[in-house]
C-alpha positions in Angstrom: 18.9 -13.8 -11.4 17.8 -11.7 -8.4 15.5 -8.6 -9.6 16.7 -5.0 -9.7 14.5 -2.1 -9.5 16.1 -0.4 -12.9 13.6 -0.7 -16.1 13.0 -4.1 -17.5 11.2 -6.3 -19.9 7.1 -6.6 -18.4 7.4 -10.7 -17.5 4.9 -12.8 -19.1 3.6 -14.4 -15.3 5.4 -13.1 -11.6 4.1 -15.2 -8.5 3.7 -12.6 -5.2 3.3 -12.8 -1.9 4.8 -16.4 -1.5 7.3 -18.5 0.5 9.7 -19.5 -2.1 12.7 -22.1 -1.5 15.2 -21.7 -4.3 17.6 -23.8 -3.7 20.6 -21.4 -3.8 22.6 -20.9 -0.8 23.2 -17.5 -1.0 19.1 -16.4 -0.8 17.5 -19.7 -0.1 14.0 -18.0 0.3 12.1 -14.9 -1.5 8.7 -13.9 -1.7 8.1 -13.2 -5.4 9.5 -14.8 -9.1 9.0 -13.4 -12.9 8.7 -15.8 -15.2 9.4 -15.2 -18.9 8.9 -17.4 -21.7 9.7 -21.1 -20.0 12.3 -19.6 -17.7 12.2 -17.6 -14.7 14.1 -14.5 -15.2 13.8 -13.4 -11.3 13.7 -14.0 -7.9 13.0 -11.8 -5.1 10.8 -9.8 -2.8 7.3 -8.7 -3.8 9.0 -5.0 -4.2 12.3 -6.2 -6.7 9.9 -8.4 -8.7 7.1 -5.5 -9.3 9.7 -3.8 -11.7 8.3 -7.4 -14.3 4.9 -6.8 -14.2 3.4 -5.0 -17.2 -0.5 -4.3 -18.6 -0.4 -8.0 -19.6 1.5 -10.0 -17.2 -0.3 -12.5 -15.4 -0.2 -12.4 -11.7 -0.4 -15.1 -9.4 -1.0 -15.0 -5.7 0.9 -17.1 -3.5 -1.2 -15.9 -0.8 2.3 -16.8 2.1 2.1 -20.9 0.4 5.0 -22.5 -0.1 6.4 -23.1 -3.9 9.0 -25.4 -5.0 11.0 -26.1 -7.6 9.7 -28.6 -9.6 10.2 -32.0 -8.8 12.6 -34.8 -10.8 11.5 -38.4 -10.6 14.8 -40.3 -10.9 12.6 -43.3 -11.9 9.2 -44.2 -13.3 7.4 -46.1 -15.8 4.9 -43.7 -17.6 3.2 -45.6 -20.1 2.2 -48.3 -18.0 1.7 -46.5 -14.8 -0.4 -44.2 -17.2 -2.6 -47.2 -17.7 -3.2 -48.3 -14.8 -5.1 -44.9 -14.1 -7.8 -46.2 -16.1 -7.5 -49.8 -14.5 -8.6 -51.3 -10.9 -6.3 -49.4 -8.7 -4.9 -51.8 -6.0 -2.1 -49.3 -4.6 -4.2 -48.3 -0.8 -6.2 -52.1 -0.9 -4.6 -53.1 2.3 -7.2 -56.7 3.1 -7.9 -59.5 0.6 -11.2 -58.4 1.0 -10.9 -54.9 0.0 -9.2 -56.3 -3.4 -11.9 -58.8 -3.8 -14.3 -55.6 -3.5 -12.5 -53.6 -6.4 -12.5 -56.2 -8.5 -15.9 -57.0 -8.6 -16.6 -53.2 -8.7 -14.8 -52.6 -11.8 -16.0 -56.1 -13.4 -19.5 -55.0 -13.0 -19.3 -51.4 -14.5 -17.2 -52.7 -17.4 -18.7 -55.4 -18.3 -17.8 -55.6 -21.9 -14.2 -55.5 -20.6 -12.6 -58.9 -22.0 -10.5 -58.6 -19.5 -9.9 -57.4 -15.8 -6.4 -55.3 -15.5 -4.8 -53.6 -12.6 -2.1 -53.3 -10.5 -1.0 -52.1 -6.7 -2.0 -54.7 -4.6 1.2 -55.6 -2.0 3.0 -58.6 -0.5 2.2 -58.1 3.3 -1.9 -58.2 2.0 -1.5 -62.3 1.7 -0.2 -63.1 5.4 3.2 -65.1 5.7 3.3 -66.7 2.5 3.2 -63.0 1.0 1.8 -64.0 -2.0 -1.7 -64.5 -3.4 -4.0 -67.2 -4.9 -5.7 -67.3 -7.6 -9.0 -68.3 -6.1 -9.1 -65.2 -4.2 -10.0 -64.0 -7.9 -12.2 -66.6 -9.1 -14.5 -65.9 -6.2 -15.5 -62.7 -7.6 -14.8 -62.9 -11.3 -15.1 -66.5 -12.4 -16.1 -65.9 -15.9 -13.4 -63.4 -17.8 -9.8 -63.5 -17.2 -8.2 -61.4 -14.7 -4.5 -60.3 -14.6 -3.2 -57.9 -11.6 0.2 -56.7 -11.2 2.0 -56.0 -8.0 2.9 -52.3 -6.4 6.3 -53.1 -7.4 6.0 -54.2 -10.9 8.3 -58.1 -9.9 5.0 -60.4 -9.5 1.7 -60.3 -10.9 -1.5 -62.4 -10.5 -4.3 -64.7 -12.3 -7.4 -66.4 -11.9 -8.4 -69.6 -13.3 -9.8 -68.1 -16.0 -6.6 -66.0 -17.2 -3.9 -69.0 -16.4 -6.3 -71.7 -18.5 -6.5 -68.9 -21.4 -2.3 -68.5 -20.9 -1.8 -72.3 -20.9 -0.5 -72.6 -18.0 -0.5 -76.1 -16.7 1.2 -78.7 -14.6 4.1 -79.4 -17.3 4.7 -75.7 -18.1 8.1 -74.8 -17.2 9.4 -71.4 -15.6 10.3 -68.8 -18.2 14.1 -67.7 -17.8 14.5 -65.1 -15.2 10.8 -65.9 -14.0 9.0 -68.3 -12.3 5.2 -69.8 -11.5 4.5 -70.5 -8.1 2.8 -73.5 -7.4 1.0 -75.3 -4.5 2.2 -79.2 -3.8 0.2 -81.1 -6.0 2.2 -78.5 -8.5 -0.8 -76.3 -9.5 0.0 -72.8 -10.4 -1.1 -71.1 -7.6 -1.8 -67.7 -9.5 1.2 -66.0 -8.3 3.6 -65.4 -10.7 7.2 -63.9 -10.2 9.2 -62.1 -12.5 9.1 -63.0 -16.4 6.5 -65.5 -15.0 3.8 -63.1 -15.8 4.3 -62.5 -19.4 3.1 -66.2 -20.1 -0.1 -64.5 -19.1 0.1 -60.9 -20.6 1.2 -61.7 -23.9 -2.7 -62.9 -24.6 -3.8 -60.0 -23.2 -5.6 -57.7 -25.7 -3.3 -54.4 -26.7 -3.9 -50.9 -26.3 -4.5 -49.1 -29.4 -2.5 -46.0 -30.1 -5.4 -43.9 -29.5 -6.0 -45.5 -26.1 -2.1 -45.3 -25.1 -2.6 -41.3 -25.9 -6.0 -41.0 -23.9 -3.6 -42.7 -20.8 -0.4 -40.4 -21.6 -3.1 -37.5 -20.9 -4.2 -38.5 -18.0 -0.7 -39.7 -16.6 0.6 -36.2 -17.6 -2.3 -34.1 -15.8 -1.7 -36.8 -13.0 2.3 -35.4 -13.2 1.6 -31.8 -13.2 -0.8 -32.1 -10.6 1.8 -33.6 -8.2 4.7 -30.8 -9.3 6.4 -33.3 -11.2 8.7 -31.1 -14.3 10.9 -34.3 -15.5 10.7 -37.9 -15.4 13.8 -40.5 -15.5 11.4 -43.7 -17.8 13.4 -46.9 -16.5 11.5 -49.2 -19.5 8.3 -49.5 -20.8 8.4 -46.0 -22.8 11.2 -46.0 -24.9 8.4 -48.1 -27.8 6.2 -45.1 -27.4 8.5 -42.2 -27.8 6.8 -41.2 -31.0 3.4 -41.4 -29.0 5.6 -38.7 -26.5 6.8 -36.7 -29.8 3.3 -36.2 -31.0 2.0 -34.7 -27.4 4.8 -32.4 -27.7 3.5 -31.4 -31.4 0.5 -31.0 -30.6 1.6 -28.7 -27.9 -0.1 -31.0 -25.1 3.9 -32.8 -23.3 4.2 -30.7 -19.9 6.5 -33.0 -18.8 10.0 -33.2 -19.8 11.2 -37.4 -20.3 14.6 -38.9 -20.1 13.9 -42.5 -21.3 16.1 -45.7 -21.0 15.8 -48.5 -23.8 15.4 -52.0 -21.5 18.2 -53.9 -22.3 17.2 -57.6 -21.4 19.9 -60.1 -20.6 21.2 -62.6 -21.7 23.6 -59.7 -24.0 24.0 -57.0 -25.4 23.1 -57.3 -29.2 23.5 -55.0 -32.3 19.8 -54.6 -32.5 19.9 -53.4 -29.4 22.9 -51.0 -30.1 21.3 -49.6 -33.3 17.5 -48.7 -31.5 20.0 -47.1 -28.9 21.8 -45.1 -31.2 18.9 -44.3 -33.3 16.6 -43.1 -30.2 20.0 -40.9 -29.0 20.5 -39.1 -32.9 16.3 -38.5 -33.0 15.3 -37.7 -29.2 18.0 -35.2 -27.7 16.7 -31.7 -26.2 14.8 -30.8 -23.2 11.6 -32.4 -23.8 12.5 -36.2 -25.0 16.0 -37.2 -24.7 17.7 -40.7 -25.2 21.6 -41.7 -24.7 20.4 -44.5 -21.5 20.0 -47.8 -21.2 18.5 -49.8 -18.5 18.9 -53.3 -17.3 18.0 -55.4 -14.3 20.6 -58.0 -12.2 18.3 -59.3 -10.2 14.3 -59.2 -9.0 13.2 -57.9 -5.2 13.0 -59.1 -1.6 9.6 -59.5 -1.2 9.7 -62.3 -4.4 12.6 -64.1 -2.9 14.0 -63.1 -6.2 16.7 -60.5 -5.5 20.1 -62.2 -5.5 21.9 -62.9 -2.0 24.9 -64.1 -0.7 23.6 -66.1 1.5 19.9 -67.7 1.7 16.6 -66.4 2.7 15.9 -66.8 6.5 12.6 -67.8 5.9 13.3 -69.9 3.2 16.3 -71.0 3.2 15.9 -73.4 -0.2 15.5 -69.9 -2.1 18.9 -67.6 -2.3 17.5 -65.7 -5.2 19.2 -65.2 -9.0 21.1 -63.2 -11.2 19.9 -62.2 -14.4 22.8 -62.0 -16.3 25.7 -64.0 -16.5 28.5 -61.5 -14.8 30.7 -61.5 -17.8 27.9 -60.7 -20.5 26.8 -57.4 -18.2 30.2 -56.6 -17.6 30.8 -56.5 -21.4 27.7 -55.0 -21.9 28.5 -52.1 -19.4 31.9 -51.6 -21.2 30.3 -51.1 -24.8 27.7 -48.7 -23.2 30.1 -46.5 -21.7 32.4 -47.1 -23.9 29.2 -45.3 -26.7 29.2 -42.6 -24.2 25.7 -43.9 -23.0 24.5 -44.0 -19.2 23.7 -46.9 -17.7 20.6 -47.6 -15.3 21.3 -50.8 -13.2 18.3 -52.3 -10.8 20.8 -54.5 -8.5 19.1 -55.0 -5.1 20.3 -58.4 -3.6 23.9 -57.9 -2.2 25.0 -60.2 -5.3 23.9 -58.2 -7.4 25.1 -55.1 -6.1 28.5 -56.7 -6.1 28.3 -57.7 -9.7 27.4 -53.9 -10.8 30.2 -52.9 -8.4 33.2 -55.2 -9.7 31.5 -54.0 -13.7 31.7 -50.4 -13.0 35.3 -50.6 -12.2 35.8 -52.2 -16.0 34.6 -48.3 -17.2 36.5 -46.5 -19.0 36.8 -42.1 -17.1 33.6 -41.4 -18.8 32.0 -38.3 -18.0 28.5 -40.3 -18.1 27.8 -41.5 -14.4 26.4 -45.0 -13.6 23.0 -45.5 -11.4 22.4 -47.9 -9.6 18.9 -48.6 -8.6 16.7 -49.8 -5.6 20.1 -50.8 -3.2 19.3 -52.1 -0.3 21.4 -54.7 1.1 24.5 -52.8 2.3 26.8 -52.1 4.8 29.4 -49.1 5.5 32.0 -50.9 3.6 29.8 -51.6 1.1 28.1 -48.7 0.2 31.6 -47.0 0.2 32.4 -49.7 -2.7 28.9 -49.1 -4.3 29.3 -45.4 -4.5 32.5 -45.3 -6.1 33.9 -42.3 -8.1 31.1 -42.1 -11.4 28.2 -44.5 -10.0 25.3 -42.7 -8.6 23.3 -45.0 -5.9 19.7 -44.6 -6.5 17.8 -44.7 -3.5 13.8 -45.2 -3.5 12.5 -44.6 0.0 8.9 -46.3 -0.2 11.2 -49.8 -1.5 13.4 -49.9 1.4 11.5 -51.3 3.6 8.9 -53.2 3.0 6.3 -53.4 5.9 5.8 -57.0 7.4 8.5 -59.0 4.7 11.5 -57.3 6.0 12.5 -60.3 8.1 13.3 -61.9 5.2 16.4 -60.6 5.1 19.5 -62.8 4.0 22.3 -63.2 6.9 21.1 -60.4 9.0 18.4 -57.9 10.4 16.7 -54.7 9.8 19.5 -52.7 12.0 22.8 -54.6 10.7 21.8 -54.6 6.9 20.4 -50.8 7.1 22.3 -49.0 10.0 24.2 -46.9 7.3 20.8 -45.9 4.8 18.5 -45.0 7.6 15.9 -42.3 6.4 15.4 -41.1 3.4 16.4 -37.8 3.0 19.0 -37.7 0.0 21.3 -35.1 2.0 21.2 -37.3 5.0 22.5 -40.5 3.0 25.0 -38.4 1.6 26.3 -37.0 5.0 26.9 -40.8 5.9 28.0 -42.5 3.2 30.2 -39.2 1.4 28.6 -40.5 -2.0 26.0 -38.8 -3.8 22.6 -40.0 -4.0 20.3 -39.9 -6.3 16.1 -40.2 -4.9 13.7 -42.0 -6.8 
């Protein structure tokens, strides 16, 4: 509502003297805002927005800075990313060396740690092979268990110490969906892909409740501090939303959360159907709300584990694998619409993009959209197909493309497989592909 100089309520903040974007067409910019309750009531120049400020208003001074709206992350895992900001943080180590460095660090300053947790490290770090090895670890922390998890969340990491303690041997098989790389006397290696690395989580020791609320603290000052007003959860959060519920109690949530149960394959079950529905009834206004589900096809390209069409080019024995058996997500994707519930889809591998493609058309004209997250591997024709009436393509810039493991790209190169999804303004994909686009 644009401010008018006629007598009004005193606001409980205004902001003056700033640049303001708005976002509305019609007056795109102003200097000043009035803010009233959890709303802003006003939006104008320093002189329309004077009429809101009373004895007790609070005023802030822009001072000519730029303010935003606040930003929506389309999709995140709090709880975990949470914990990692007490953990060795991996996400700017960019040489073995560096990690090797961190690791001892935060060994040596916790040292009644029983183990050594982090995450962030990247694929490009280890060279061609792209992965890493598990004496890497052991040269620095030989003694206690150490378990890392990559930037991406697909592939995590062990030393000796955390593999023995996981049982992880020569005749241990691959989990489904997951797998345990290993060298050619058929050692695990210390890399593990996928469900691989919950062979070696599950031992890990588990957060108390009081420790997951220290780490929701932290994550939400983290949030605020980077203008974040609403996060999308894509798993990992939908076990704590009465951990969320008590924050906002307390008065301490200043982040609004829209979280997604994890549906993992190989169906959809009742159980799953009745946390769903449970979650939707309980959690439902503009500070927890439930009513989505997400699932994953396939893994990522830096893995080998996204699912392809045609084989990896530098490794043409691997071609990558679906998750779910088409006809089991399919059905699933017609019950979950069919509940009015949206539907969160992490399909990066063309085959996998396909198979969420040929489900969506099984929908029925719900008014709930379908997301698809992380695509990559398109061309024009098919992102038209992708972005079909009621699917949303969810695009996250930093996964697009992956510095020094693009080239493994299946049956093509950089240009052919992203001429049509170059950049990453949201707009800009848009403009190109006439579908709408959703940023992560």
């Amino acid at each position: 509502m644009t401010a008018h100089a006629a007598q009004v309520e005193p606001a409980d903040a205004i902001v003056i003297h700033g640049r303001i974007y708005t976002e509305n067409e019609k007056q795109p910019w102003a200097e000043a805002l009035a803010i009233r309750g959890a709303k802003i009531v006003a939006v104008g120049s320093d002189k329309d927005i004077e009429a809101y400020r009373g004895n007790k208003t609070d005023v802030i001074e822009a001072g000519g800075r730029l303010v935003l709206p606040g930003f929506e992350d389309c999709h995140i895992h709090f709880m975990d990313g949470s914990l990692g900001l007490v953990e060795v943080d991996l996400n700017d180590a960019g040489t073995v060396a560096e990690i090797q460095k961190r690791v001892k660090q935060y060994a040596a300053s916790h040292p009644k740690e029983p183990w050594i947790t982090g995450m962030g490290w990247t694929y490009p770090t280890f060279g061609a092979a792209a992965l890493p090895d598990k004496k890497i670890l052991d040269e620095v922390v030989p003694d206690r268990p150490v378990y890392l998890v990559a930037f991406d969340g697909h592939s995590s990491w062990a030393n000796s110490k955390a593999l023995a303690m996981a049982g992880i041997t020569k005749e241990t098989a691959d989990p489904p969906n997951g797998k345990i790389v290993r060298d050619a006397k058929g050692e695990a290696t210390g890399a593990l892909k996928e469900s691989a690395g919950d062979l070696v989580a599950e031992k890990m020791p588990k957060p108390t409740r009081a420790e997951r609320l220290a780490a929701l603290r932290k994550g939400l000052h983290e949030a605020n501090k980077f203008g974040l007003t609403r996060v999308h959860s894509a798993g990992q959060d939908f076990e704590y939303l009465d951990l969320y519920d008590e924050l906002r109690r307390k008065g301490e949530l200043t982040l609004r959360f829209y979280v997604a149960y994890f549906l993992n394959p190989p169906e959809l079950r009742a159980e799953d159907l009745s946390k769903i529905e449970a979650a939707r009834t309980m959690y439902h206004d503009e500070w927890i709300s439930g009513g989505v589900v997400k699932t994953m096809l396939d893994g990522v390209v830096e893995a080998h584990t996204a699912a392809m069409l045609t084989p990896y080019s530098d490794d043409p024995s691997q071609i990558g694998k679906m998750f779910w058996e088409p006809e089991k997500y399919k059905a699933a994707v017609v019950e979950l619409d069919k509940r009015g519930l949206q539907i969160f889809t992490h399909a990066i591998g063309e085959k996998a993009v396909r198979t969420a493609t040929r489900s969506d058309r099984e929908r029925s004209a719900s008014a709930f959209v379908s997301r698809r997250g992380h695509t990559r591997y398109l061309g024009a024709q098919r992102w038209a197909e992708a972005g079909s009436e009621g699917v949303v393509v969810s695009q996250r810039c930093s996964a697009r493309r992956p510095a020094g493991v693009w080239q493994r790209l299946a049956g093509g190169d950089d240009e052919s497989v992203e001429r049509d999804t170059d950049g990453c303004d949201p707009q800009d994909l848009r403009r190109k592909t006439g579908r709408r686009i959703c940023a992560e």
